[in-house]
N, C-alpha and C positions, 0 to 999 in steps of 0.2 A: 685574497685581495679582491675587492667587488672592480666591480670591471666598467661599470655605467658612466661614471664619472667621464672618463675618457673616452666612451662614445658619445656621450654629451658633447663633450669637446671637439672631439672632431667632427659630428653636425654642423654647432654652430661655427667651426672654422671656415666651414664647405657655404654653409649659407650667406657667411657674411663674404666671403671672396667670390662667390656667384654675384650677391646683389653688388660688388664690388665694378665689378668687369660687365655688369647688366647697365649699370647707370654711367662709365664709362662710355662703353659703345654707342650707348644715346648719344651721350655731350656728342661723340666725334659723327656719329653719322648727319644731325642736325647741321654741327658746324661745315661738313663737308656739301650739304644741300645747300647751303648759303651761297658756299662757292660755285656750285653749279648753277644756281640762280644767276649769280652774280656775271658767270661767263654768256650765260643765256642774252643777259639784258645789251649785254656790249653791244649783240649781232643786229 
């Protein structure tokens, strides 16, 4: 049985859950800068 397919597979599993959790972290680090802006501006 060729065996490629399924290292394909599991590549683009690994790729798309890296780019998953890559563009996640963004949203929350941005959104959390906000907040620290936001407690900045109070003082």
């Amino acid at each position: 049985m060729n065996h490629w397919p399924f290292v394909i597979a599991a590549y683009g599993i690994t790729l798309i859950g890296a780019a998953a959790v890559t563009v996640q972290s963004l949203l929350r680090m941005r959104a959390a800068e906000r907040r620290a802006d936001a407690l900045k501006d109070r003082k």
